[in-house]
C-alpha positions as CSV (number, residue, x, y, z in Angstrom):
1,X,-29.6,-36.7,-5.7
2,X,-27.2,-37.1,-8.7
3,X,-28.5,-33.8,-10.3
4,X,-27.7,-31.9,-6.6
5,X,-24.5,-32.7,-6.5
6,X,-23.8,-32.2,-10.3
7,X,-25.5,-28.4,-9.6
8,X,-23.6,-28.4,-7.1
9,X,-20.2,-29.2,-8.4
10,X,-20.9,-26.7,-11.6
11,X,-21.4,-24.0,-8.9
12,X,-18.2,-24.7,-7.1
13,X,-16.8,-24.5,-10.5
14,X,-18.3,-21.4,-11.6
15,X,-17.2,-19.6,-8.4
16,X,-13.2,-21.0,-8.6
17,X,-13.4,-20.1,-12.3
18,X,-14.6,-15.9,-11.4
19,X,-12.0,-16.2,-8.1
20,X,-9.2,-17.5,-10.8
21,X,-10.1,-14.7,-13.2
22,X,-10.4,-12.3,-10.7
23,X,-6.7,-13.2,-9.0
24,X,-4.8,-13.0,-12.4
25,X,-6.9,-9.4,-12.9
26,X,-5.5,-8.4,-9.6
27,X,-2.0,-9.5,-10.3
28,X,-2.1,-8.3,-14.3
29,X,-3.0,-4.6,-13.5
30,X,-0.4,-4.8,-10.8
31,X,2.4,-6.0,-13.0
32,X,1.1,-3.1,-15.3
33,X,2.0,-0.5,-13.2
34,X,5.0,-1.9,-12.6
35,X,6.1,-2.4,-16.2
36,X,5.3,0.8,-17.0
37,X,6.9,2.8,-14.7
38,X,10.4,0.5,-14.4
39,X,12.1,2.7,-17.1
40,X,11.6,5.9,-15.0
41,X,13.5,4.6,-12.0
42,X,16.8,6.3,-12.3
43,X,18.9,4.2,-9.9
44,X,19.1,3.1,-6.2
45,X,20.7,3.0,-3.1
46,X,21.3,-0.7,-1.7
47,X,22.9,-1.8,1.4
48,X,24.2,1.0,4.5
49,X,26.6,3.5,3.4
50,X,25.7,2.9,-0.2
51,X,25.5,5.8,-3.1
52,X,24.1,6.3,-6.2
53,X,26.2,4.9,-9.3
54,X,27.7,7.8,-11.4
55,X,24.7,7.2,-14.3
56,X,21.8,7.7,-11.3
57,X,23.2,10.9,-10.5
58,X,23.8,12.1,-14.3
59,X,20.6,11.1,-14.9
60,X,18.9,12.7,-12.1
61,X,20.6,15.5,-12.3
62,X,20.1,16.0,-16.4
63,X,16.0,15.8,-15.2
64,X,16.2,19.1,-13.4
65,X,13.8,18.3,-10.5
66,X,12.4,20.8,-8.5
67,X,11.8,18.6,-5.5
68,X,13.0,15.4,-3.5
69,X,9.1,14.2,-2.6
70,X,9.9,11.6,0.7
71,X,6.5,9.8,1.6
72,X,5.9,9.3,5.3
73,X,6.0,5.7,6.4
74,X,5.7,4.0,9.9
75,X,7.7,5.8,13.1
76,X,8.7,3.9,16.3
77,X,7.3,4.4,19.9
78,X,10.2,6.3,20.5
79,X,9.7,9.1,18.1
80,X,12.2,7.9,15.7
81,X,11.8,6.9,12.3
82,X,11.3,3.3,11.4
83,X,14.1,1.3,8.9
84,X,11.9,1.6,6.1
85,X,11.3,5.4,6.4
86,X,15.1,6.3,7.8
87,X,16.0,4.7,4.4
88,X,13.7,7.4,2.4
89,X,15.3,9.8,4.5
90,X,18.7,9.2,4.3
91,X,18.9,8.9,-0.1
92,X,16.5,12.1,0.1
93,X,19.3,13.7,2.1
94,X,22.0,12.7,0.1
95,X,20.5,13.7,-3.3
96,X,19.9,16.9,-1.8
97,X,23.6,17.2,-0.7
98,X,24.4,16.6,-4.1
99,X,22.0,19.5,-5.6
100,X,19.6,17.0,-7.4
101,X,17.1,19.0,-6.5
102,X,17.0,22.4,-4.9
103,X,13.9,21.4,-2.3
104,X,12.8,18.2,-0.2
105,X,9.2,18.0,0.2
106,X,8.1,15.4,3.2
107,X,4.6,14.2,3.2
108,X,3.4,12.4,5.9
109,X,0.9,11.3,8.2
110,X,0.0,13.8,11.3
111,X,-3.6,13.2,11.5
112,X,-3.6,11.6,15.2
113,X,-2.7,13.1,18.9
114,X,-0.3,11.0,19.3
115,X,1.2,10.2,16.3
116,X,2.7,12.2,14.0
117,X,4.9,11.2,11.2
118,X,5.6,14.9,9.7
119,X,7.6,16.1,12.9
120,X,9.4,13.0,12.9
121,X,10.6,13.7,9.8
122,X,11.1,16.8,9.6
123,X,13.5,17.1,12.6
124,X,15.4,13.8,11.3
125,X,16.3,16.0,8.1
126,X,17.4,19.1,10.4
127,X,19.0,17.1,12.4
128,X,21.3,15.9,9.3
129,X,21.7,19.6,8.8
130,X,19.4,20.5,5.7
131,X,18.0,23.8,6.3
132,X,14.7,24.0,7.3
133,X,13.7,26.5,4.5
134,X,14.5,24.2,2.0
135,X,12.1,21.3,3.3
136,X,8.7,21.4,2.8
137,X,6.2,19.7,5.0
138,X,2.4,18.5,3.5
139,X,0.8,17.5,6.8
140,X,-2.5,15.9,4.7
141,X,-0.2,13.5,2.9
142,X,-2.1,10.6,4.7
143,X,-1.6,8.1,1.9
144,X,0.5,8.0,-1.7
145,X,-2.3,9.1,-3.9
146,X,-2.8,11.9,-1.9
147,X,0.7,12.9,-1.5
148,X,1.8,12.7,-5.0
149,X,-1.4,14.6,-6.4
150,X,-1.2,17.2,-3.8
151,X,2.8,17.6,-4.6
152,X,1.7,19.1,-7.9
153,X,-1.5,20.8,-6.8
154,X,-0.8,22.5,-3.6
155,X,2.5,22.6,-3.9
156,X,3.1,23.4,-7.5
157,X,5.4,20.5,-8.1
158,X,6.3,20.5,-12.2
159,X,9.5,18.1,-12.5
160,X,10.0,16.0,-9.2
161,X,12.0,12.5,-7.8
162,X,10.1,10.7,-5.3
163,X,11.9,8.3,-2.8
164,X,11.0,5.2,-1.4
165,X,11.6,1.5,-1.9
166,X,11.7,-0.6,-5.3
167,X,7.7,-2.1,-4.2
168,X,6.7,1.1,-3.7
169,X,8.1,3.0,-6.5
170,X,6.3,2.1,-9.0
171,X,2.8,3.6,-7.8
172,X,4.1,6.5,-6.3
173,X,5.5,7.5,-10.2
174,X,2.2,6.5,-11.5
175,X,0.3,8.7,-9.5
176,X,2.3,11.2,-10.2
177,X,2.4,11.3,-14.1
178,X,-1.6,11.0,-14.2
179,X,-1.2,14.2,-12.1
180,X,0.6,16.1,-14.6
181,X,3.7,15.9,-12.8
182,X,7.1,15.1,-14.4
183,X,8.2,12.0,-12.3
184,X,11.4,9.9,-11.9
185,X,12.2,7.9,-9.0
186,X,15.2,6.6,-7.2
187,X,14.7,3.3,-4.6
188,X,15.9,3.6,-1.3
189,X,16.4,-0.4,-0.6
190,X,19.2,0.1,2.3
191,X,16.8,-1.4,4.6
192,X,18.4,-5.6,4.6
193,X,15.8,-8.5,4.6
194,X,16.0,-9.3,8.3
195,X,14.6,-5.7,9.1
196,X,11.5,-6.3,7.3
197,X,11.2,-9.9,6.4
198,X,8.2,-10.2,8.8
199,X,6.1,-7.2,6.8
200,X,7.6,-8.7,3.5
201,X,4.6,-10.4,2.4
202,X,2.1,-8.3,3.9
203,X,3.7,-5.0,2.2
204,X,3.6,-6.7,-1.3
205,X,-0.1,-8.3,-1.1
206,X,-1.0,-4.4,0.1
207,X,1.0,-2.7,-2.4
208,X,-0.5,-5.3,-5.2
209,X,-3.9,-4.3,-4.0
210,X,-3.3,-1.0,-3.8
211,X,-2.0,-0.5,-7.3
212,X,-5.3,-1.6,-8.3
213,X,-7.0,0.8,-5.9
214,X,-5.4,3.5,-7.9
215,X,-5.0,2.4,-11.4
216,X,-9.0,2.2,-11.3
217,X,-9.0,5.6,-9.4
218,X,-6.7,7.3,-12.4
219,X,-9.0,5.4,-14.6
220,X,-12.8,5.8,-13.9
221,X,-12.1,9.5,-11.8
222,X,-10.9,12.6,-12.1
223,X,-7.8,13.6,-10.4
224,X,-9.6,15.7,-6.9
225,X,-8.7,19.3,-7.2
226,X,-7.9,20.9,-4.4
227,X,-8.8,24.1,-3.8
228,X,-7.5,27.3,-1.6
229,X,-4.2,28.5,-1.1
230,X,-1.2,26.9,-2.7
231,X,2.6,26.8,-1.4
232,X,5.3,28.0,-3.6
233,X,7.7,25.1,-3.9
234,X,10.6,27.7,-4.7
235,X,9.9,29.9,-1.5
236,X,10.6,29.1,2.3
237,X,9.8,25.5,3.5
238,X,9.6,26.7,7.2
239,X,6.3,28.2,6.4
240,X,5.1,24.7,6.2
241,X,6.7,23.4,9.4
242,X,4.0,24.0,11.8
243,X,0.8,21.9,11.3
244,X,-2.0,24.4,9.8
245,X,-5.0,23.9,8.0
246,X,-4.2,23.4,4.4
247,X,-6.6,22.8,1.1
């Protein structure tokens, strides 16, 4: 009886021991990414009717990017975009206005009947008053890896800012340096606590696991290549406005 529970006990052990080693794996590789990529982060906005601080917009404007990349993110029921992905929208807009970059490229989400981040997007930014041949739609950017490696691939992305928030930044740079791509980023963190303190936790547990997801991705694989016809990021964005079958 003794020796069954001490097997027992050394088992218990054993398996806290691999679950503790695995956690601080988890959260090391995460922090990696995050470390890494800090220094490219050029600035943010923070708070409604904020701007970029005189350096950001040096800064950015020094790197000479060709593109604004905006990943998609949640919409509401009512068409609209969601706090998170108005935020992404709005800084994308104003670096535009300020001739940061020449282009906004949206990628997004379009994949279901009825949902369809892409034309959400795309007529927030026309709506602003961008015109529509500067932005560029990628209807198969169904998640950040995708969207970042297919900025440079399909798109012919060299130099580009992508915009989203601080948790997310980090990745979406990450991705985009393993894919040849010259990336910078600036945070769009407008969006205040109470709007999304009830995904807060959820968003950074995902985001932890899904820095993993792609650091071993980048690591083990090779980046996909996409093949077909490509989109000239210096030519007319409306030619990507309507949903089409793309490579």
């Amino acid at each position: 009886m003794y020796q069954k529970k001490k097997k027992r006990k050394k088992i218990i052990l054993s398996i806290s021991a691999g679950l503790l080693v695995l956690i601080f794996s988890i959260a090391a590789i995460s922090q990696h990414v995050k470390t890494l990529e800090e220094p490219n982060i050029l600035g943010s906005y923070k708070g409604d009717g904020s701007s970029l601080s005189a350096s950001a917009v040096e800064a950015a404007r020094d790197f000479g990017a060709e593109a604004i990349i905006v990943p998609g993110a949640a919409i509401l029921s009512d068409n609209t975009p969601s706090p998170i992905l108005k935020a992404r929208l709005d800084a994308a807009f104003d670096m535009y206005s300020m001739g940061l970059a020449p282009k906004v490229l949206l990628t997004g989400d379009d994949t279901g009947d009825y949902y369809d981040e892409i034309s959400v997007m795309l007529e927030y930014m026309k709506g602003k008053g961008m015109p529509g041949e500067d932005i560029f739609c990628d209807h198969q950017g169904i998640n950040t890896f995708k969207s970042m490696v297919r900025a440079k691939q399909v798109f012919g992305v060299d130099r580009a800012i992508v915009v989203t928030q601080s948790f997310h930044l980090p990745r979406a740079i990450y991705i985009g340096q393993n894919a040849d791509m010259k990336t910078r980023g600036i945070a769009s963190d407008q969006v205040g606590p109470k709007e999304v303190r009830k995904d807060n936790v959820r968003l950074i547990i995902r985001e932890i696991m899904a820095r993993n997801k792609d650091f071993f991705a980048l690591k083990f694989k090779k980046v996909p290549k996409y093949k077909g016809e490509t989109v000239d990021i210096s030519g007319d964005g409306t030619v990507t406005h309507r949903k089409v079958q793309m490579p």
